[in-house]
N, C-alpha and C positions, 0 to 999 in steps of 0.2 A: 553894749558897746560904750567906749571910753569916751568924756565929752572930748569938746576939738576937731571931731568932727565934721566935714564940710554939711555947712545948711542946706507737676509737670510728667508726666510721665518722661524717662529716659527713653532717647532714642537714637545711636550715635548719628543720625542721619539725620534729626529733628532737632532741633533747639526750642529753648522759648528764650525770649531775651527781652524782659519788663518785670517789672512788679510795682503791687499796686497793694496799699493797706486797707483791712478795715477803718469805717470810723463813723463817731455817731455826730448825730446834728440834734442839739436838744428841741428844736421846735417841731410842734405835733402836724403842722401845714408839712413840714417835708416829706412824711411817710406816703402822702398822697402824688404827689411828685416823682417822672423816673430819671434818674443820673446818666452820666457816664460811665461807661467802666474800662478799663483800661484795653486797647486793645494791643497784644503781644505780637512780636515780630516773630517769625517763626525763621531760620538762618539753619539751611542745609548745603551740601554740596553733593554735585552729580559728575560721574566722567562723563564728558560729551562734549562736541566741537561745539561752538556756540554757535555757531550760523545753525545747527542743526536741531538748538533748542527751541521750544515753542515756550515765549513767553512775552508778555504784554510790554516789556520794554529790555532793553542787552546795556548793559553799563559796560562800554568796553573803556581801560583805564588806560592810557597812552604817554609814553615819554615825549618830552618835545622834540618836535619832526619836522620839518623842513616839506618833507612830501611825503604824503602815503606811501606805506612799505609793508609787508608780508600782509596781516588781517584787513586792518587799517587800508591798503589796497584794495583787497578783493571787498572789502565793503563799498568804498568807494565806483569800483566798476557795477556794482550793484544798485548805486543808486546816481548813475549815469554824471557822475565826478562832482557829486556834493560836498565831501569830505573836500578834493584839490581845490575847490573853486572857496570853501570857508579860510583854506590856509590862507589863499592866495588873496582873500579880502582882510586878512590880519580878524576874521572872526574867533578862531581856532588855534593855537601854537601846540599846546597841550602844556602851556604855563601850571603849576601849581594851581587846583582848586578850581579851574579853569573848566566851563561846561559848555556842550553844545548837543543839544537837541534834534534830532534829525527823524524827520516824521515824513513815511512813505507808504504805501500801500500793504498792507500786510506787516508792516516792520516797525517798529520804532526803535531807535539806538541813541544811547548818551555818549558822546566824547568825553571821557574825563581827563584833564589835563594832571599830572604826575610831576612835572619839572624835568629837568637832567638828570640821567641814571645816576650820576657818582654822589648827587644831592640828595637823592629819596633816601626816606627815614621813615619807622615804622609811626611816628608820628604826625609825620606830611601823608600816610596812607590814611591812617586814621583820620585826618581835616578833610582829605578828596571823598573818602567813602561818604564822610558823613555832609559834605556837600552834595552830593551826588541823590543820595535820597532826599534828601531836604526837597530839593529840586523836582523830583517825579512825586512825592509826597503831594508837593502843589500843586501838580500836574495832575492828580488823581488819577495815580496809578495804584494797583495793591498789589501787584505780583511782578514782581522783575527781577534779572538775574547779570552775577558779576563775572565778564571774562577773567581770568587769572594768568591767563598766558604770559605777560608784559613781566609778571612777575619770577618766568623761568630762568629768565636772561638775567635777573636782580640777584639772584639764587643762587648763583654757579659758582661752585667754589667756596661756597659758607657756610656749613653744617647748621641746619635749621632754618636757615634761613625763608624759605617759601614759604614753611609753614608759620614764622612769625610777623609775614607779611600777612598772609591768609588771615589769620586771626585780627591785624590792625582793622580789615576792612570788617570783618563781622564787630567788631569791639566800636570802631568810628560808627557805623551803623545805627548801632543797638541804643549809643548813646546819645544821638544824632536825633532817633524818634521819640523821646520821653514827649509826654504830654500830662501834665496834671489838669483833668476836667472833672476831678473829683465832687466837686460842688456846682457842676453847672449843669440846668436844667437840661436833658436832651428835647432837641427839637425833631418832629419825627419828619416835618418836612424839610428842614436844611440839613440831614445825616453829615457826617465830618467823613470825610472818606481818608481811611487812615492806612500806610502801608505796612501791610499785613506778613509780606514774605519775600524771601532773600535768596537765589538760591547761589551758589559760590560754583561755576565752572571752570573745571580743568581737566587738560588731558593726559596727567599723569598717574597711574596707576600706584606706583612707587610715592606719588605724597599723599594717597590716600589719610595716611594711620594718621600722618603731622598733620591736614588739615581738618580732619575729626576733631584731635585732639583741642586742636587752634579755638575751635569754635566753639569745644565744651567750655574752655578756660577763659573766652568771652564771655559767655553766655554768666559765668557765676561774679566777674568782675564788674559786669553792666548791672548786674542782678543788685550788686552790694552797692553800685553808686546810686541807682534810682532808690534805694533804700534810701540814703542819706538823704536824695532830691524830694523825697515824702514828708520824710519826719520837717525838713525845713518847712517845706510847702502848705504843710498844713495852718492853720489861723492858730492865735495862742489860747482860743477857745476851748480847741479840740487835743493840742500839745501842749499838754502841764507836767511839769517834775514827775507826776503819779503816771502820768501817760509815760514817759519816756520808761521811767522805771518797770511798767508792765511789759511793753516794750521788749526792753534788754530782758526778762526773764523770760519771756515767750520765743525769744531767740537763744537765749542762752541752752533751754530746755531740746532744742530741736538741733543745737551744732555740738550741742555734750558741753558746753563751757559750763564751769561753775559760775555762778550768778551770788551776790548779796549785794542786799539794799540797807543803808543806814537808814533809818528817820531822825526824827527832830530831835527824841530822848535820846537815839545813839549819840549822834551829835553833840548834846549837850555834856554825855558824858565823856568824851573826848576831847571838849573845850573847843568845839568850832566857832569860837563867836564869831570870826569873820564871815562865813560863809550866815551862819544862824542871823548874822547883820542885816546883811543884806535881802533876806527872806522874810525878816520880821514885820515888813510894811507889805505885806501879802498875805489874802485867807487862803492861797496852794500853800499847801507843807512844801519842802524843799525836800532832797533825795541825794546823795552820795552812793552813786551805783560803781558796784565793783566787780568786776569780770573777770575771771582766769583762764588763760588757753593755756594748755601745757602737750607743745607736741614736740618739744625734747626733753631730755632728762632732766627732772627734778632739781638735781642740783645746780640746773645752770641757773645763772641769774637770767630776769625778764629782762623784756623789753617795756618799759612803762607809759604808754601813751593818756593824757590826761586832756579830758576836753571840756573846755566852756557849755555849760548848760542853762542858760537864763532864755527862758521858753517864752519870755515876754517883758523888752525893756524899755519903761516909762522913761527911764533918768531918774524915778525917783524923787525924791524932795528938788532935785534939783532936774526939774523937769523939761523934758526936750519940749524942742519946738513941736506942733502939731501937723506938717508939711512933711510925709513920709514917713510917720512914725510907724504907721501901717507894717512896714518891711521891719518895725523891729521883732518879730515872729522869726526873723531870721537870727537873732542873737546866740541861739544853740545851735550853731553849723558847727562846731565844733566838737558839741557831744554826738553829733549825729555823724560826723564824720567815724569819730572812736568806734562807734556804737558798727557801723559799717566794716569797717575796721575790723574789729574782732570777729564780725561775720564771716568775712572774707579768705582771711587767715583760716577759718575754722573749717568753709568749706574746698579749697583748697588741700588741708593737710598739710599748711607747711610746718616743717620740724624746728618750730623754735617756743619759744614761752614766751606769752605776752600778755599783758597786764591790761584790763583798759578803766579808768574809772572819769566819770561824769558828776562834774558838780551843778547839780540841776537846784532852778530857785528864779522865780520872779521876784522881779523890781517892781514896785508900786510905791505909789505917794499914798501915805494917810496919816491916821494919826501918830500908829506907833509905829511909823516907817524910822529909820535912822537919818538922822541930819548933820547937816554939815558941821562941824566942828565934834561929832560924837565922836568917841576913843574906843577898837575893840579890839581884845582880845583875840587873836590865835592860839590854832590847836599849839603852833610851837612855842608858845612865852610871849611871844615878839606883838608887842601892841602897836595900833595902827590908828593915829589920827586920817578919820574922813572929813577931806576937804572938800569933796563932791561926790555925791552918791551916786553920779552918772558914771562914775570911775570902777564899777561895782562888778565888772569881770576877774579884776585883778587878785576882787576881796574874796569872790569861792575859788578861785586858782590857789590862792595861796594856803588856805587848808587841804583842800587836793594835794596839793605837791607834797605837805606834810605829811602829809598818809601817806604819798605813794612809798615813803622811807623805810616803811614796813618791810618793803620785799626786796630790801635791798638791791636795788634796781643796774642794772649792767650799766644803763645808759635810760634817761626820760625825754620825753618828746610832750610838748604842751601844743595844742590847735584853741586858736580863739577867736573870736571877731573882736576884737582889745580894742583896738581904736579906728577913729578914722580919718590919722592923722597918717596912714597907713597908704592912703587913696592918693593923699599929694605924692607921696613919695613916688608911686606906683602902679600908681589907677589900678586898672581893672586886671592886669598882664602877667603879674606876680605876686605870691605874698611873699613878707618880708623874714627872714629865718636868723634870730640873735640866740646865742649861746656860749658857751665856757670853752667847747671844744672844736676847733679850727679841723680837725679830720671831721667828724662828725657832721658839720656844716657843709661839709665839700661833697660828701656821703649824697646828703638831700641835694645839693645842685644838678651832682649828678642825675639823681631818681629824677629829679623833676625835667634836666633834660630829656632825659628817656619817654617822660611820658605827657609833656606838655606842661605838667602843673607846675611850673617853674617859682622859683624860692631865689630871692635876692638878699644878700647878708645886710647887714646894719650895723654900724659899730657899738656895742658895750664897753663905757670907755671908766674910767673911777672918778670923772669928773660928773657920772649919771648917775653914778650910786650915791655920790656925796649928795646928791641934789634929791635924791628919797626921805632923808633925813628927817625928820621932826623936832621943830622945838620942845612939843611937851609929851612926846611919845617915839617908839622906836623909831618908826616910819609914819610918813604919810604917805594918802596913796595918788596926791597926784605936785606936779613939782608946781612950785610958786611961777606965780605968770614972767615970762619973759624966757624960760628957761627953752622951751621950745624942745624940738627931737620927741616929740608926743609917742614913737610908736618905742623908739630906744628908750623911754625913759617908763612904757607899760614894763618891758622886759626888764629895767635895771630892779624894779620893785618886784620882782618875781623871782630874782636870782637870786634871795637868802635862802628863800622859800624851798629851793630847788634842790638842795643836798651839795654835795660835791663829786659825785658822778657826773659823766657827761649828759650835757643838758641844752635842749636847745627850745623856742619859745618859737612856733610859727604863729605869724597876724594874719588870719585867713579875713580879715575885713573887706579886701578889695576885691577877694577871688571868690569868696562862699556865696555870692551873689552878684549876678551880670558881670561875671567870667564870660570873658571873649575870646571862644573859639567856635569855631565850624559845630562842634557835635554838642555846646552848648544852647541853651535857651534864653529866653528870657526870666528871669530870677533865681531860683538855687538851682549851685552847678552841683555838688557832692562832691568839691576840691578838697583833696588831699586823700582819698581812698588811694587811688591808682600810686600815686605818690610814697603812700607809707608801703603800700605790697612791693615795689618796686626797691626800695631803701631793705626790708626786710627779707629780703630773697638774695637781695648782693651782696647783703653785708652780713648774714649768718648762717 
């Protein structure tokens, strides 16, 4: 990250909705030691009234109400007017996100509050679902089940409609439970009681197929973002260039993508000195991983998605502070987004060609790391005075994007953690989306309304490109002090880079870690998967 920154077996009835990687730990003490391992949500659905299921807790989901009516009633007369007497203490409305616990003899029931019907979106399902386990999760429950009823009435009249509400609440869920305990010792007397299964009631016969279907198409979406939340999550012990690279072939191999990996000599013989720059004050080899999905015809052009891959960044000669650096492990959210990304796409099926390539390379300070004032060479011609080595996302972007000119690209999409000058703009809420193509830009607003992971534009103006300039080289790569616009002026130095197809440059700096929503965690969220499926399903 840029300096400036602030100091299964199938079973349409069964799901599994987690995943969890291998990985080694080089010290010979761990083998002695037993872990964590991931425990999997398992998200089915059953016809049946709910008052008539037997399960450990009923997540009934509620519009805001005024007074109990139809379920919501007769639950209430069942537990001698708890439900009237919560409204009536302003405990309960069924406000967005909104919960309440109600614990009785034989029964326990969650009120989830929904908001006003004409406001619900499949995105506010997705925040309540995954509020809703979060909540019984603490409660140490492991088997509990979702009324869907609420959801008939949301339904009516909209083709698909139940069944893509269905699917928010299994998708909010799945993504709601991630847990990385990959490295922590199990303790046999404090066990973690994790919840374990989901089950989705309704009494419609007729949405059976749609909310099958809902849940298989959650199940492979949660699948691909707890992908990304791994590769980040892991320490940059265990996630080096080689790792990622093995990685993307061991995936590649199993979704039919074609896979190649450059190394250093590819590289060299390519003329990557920017990216080989940046790598050079590291004993990891560096990795240019390139991916091909092709599920339309041949001759369409791809889609070119290009991600930041610095699996561990110092800063460099120009070395960060030592207060959080720890999270710079998180500097490839980017490639691991891609890397998800073409997962996703591939298990899916969707009918489009897409591109994904990863410019993976640690930053390290040593002797023969690059220093400030060095000059390098690009695969395109174009030389680059380094003013700061902490600037060094920009410098394997910008051979990436060169490459990607190969495949003649429809359109390229860049994901990075660039700076984080990104966080003033924007904190935790959005990343930021700069590019050549005003539809294109509007395209991802869109997607990201739809799915949460929201994308704020930024101006790229020719008073940011003037300001990339170099005295004694093409560009530099970061602008002389005062010039300010830190996350617009990542992208203005990214835009020679970038071809003349539509292009646009997302700063996932503020979102690829402590993203703030409901079905988020604590550290990598895996922003921008849901985002790109979403973009690539609208728009081809």
């Amino acid at each position: 990250m840029a300096a400036n920154k602030p100091t299964t077996t199938r079973n349409p009835k069964f799901r599994l909705i987690a995943v969890s990687h291998k990985y080694k730990l080089s010290s010979s003490n761990y083998s002695k030691r037993t872990f964590y391992k991931a425990v999997m949500i398992k998200i089915n659905q059953k016809i049946e009234q709910s008052l008539n299921h037997k399960t450990e807790c009923l997540i009934l989901p509620c519009l805001e109400v005024k007074k109990p009516t139809g379920l919501l009633k007769e639950i209430d007369d069942n537990l001698q007017g708890a439900v009237s007497a919560a409204i009536k203490n302003k405990r309960f409305s069924g406000k967005p996100n909104q919960t309440l616990l109600l614990n009785s003899t034989g029964s326990n029931i969650l009120l989830l509050g929904l908001g006003k019907a004409k406001e619900v979106t499949a995105e506010k399902i997705r925040q309540a679902a995954a509020t809703a386990v979060k909540v019984l999760e603490k409660s140490k429950f492991k088997s509990v089940a979702a009324d869907l009823s609420a959801f008939e009435s949301l339904g009516k009249g909209k083709s698909g409609r139940y069944g893509e509400l269905a699917g928010a609440v299994a998708e909010g869920a799945g993504l709601a439970l991630y847990h990385f305990d990959n490295y922590k010792s199990k303790d046999e007397d404090d066990p973690s009681i994790r919840l374990e299964k989901l089950t989705l009631l309704t009494t419609s016969k007729t949405q059976k197929t749609a909310v099958e279907k809902s849940i298989a198409r959650a199940e492979k979406i949660v699948n691909a973002v707890h992908v990304a939340r791994d590769l980040i999550s892991h320490p940059g012990n265990t996630v080096t260039p080689t790792y990622l690279a093995e990685h993307a072939k061991k995936m590649a191999r199993k979704n039919k993508i074609t896979c190649k990996v450059l190394g250093k000599k590819e590289m060299e013989k390519l003329g990557m000195g920017s990216l080989l720059g940046v790598a050079q004050g590291s004993d990891e080899p560096p990795a240019l991983i390139v991916l091909e999905y092709n599920g339309a015809a041949k001759k369409k052009a791809p889609t070119v998605i290009v991600g930041k891959g610095i699996t561990f960044d110092t800063g460099g000669i120009s070395l960060k502070p030592g207060g959080g650096m720890d999270e710079m492990k998180m500097d490839m959210s980017g490639s691991a987004t891609t890397l998800a990304t073409l997962e996703l796409v591939a298990s899916l099926k969707l009918k489009v060609n897409v591109v994904g390539i990863v410019a993976a390379a640690e930053n390290m300070p040593s002797g023969s790391a690059i220093k400030p004032g060095d000059i390098l060479k690009s695969m395109s011609g174009k030389t680059i005075e380094v003013l700061n080595t902490d600037a060094e996302g920009r410098l394997v972007l910008a051979d990436a994007l060169t490459y990607a000119q190969r495949y003649n690209p429809k359109e390229v999409i860049d994901l990075a953690t660039l700076t984080g000058a990104v966080l003033h703009a924007l904190g935790h809420q959005a990343a930021a989306v700069i590019g050549n193509n005003p539809a294109m830009i509007q395209k991802l607003k869109d997607a990201g309304e739809a799915t949460g992971e929201r994308v704020w534009e930024l101006p790229l103006w020719e008073e940011h490109e003037k300001a990339t300039k170099s005295d004694i080289a093409d560009l530099k790569n970061i602008a002389s002090p005062g010039v300010g616009a830190g996350t617009t002026m990542g992208a203005a130095f990214l835009k020679p880079f970038a071809g003349d197809q539509p292009w646009t440059h997302i700063d996932i700096a503020g979102t690829a870690w402590g993203f703030d929503r409901p079905y988020t965690n604590k550290g990598a969220s895996g922003f921008g998967v849901r985002l790109l499926l979403n973009y690539l399903e609208k728009t081809h």
